[in-house]
C-alpha positions in Angstrom: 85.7 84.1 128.6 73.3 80.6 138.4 71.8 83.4 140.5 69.8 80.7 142.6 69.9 80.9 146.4 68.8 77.9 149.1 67.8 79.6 152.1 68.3 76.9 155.3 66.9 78.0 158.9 69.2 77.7 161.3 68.7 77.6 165.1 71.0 80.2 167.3 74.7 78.7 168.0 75.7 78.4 171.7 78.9 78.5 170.6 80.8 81.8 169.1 81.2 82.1 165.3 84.9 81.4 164.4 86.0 84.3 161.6 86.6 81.1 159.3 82.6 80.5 159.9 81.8 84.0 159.4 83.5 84.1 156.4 81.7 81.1 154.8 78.1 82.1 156.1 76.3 85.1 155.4 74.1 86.0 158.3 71.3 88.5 158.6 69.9 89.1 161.9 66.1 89.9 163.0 65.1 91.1 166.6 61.9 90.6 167.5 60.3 92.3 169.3 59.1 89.9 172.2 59.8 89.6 175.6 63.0 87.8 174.8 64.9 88.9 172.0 65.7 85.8 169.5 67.9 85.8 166.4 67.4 84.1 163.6 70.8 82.9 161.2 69.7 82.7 157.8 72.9 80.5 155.6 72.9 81.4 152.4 74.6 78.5 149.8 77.3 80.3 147.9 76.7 81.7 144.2 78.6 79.5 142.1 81.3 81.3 139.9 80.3 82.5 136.4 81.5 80.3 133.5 84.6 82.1 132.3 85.5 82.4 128.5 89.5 82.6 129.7 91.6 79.2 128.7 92.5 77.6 132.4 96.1 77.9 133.4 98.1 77.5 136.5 98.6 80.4 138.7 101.9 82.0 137.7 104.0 84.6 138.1 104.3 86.4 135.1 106.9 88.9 136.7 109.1 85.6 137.2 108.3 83.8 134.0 111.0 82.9 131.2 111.4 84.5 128.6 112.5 82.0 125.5 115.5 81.8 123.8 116.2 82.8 120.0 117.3 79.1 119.6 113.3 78.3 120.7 112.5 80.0 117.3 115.3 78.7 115.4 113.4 75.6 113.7 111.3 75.1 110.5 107.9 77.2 110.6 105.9 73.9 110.8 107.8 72.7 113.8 107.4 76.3 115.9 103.9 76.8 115.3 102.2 74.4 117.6 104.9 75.0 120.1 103.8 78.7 120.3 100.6 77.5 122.0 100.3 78.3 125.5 103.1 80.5 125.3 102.6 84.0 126.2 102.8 87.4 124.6 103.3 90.5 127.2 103.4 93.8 126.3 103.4 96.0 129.2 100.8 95.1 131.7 99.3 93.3 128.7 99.5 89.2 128.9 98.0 86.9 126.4 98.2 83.2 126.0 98.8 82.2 122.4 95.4 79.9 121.0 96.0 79.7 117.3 98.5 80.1 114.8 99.3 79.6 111.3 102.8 78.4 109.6 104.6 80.0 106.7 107.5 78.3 105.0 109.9 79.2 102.6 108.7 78.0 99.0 105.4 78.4 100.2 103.5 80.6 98.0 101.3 81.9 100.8 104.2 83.2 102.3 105.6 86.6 101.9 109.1 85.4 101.9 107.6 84.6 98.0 108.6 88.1 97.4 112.2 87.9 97.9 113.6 90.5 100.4 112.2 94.2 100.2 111.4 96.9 102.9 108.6 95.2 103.9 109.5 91.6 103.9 113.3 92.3 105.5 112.4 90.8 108.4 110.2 87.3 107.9 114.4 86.3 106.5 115.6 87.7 109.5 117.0 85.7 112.5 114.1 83.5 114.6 113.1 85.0 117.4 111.8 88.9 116.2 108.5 90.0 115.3 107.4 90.8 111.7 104.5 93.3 111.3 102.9 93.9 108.2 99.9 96.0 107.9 96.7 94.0 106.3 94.0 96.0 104.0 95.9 99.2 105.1 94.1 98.8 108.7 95.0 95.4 110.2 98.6 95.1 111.9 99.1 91.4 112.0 101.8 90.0 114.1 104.3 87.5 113.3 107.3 85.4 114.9 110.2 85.1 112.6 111.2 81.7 112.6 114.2 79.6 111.5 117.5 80.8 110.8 118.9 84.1 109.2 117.8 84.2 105.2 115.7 81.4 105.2 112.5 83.2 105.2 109.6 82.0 107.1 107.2 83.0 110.3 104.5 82.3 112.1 101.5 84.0 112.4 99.7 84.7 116.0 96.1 84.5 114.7 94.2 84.0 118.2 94.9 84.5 122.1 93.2 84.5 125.1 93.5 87.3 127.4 95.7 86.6 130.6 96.1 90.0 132.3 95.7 93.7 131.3 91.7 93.2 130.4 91.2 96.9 130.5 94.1 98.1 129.2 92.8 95.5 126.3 89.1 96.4 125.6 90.5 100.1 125.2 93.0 99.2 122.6 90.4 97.5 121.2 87.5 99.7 121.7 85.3 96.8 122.8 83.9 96.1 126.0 83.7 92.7 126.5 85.3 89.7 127.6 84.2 87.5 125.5 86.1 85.6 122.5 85.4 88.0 120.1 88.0 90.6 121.6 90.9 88.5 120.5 90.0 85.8 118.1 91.7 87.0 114.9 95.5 88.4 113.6 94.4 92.1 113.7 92.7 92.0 116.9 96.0 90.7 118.6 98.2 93.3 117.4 95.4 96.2 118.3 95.8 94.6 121.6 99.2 95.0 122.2 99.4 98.6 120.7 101.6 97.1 117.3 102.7 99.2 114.5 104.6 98.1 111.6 107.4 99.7 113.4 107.4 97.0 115.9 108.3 94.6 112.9 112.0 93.2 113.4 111.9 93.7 117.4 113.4 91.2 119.7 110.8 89.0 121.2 114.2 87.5 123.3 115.1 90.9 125.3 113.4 92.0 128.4 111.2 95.3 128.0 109.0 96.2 124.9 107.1 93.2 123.4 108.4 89.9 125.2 107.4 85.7 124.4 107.6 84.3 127.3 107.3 80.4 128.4 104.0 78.7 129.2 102.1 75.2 129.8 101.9 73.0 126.7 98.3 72.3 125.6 97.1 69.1 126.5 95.5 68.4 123.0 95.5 71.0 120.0 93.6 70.8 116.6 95.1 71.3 113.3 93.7 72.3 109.7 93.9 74.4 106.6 95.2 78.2 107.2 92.9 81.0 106.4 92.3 83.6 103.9 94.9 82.2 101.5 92.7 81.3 98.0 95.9 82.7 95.6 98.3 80.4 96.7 98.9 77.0 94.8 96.2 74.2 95.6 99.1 72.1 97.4 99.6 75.3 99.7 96.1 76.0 100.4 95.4 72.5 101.3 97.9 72.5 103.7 97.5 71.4 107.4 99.8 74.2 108.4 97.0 75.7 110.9 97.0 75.2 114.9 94.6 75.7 117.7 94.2 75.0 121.3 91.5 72.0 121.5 88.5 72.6 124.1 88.9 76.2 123.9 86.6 79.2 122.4 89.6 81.8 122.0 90.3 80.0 118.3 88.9 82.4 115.3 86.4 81.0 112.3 86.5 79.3 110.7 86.2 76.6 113.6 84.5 73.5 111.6 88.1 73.7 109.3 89.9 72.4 112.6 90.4 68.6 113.7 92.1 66.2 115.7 95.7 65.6 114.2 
């Protein structure tokens, strides 16, 4: 999501100070005083920036970004996931960069789809492209993206993101001040983020206004490994590589030694 100065002497200019000069040097002037006033220029080397925990991206406009199709959702689970990272999630003045996610297939017995169709699952066999919230130890609203095609049954689950814009608007959802990983790096902490309730299950991720995914930069490398918090399901399931990350990032939740190269 350092402090030390080198003080150089410098003699008077006899020339003026250009505003770009100005603006690079900070100058604090002494008169002494002596029969003739003298000035000394003290330059002062610039602080260097503090390390940021935020995932480098280009400078975009998120007011002109894309939002993605349905058809981007419309593909197996396993195929979606790591092309969710580095996409974005915005949700009013709220804009976070996807880190991490975790793939759910049908047949998969991690997968709520396991339970057939009910009030709660309706929407994981909905079309690709919607959001499926389901609430997690009755406190937790976790935040999916439907994938695949109508009554197949499978999602993917945001389980990390780094924050983009909206930091305050953040930290107050979240009742944490602090910019550091910690803010977003699990499922429940993204959808306290954005303000989700299981009412926001079955929205359309594909329409402006509400809660929009919206293109970004593809990851130069990503990590994959076994998902997380899944000891019921069969040995086959839990063994499964069906967990992404963003590599050479800290916005990815524990646990982190789980994760490798692919």
């Amino acid at each position: 999501m350092n402090k030390t100065q080198r003080f150089k002497r410098a003699a008077k200019p006899k020339r003026p100070i250009s505003t770009s000069e100005a603006e690079d040097d900070v100058v604090d002037h002494e008169t002494q005083p002596t029969h003739r006033s003298k000035t000394l220029s003290i330059r002062v080397k610039p602080k260097p920036k503090p390390k940021s925990n935020s995932f480098p991206i280009p400078d975009l406009s998120f007011d002109r970004m894309t939002i993605l199709s349905p058809e981007f959702c419309m593909i197996d689970a396993l195929d979606l996931a790591p092309r969710l990272l580095g996409k974005h999630l915005r949700r009013d003045d709220v804009v976070l960069r996807i880190t991490e996610v975790e793939a759910y297939r049908p047949n998969d017995s991690a997968c709520h789809g396991r339970f057939g169709i009910t009030a709660r699952t309706a929407p994981v066999f909905g079309r690709g492209g919607h959001a499926y919230v389901y609430l997690c130890y009755g406190l937790h609203k976790m935040l999916n993206v439907v994938a695949d095609k109508e009554g197949v049954g499978a999602a993917v689950l945001i389980r990390s993101c780094a924050p983009i814009s909206g930091l305050d608007t953040i930290q107050h959802r979240r009742g944490q001040k602090t910019d550091k990983p910690v803010l977003l790096t699990g499922p429940g902490k993204i959808g306290q983020a954005l303000g989700l309730s299981t009412e926001w299950s079955n929205h359309c991720l594909y329409a402006p206004g509400g809660l929009e995914l919206l293109d970004g930069p593809e990851p130069e490398k990503i990590l994959i490994g076994p998902r997380v918090g899944i000891e019921y399901a069969l040995p086959e399931h839990v063994n499964a590589l069906w967990r992404f990350a963003i590599a050479d990032t800290p916005w990815i939740s524990s646990p982190k030694n789980t994760l490798r190269p692919p």
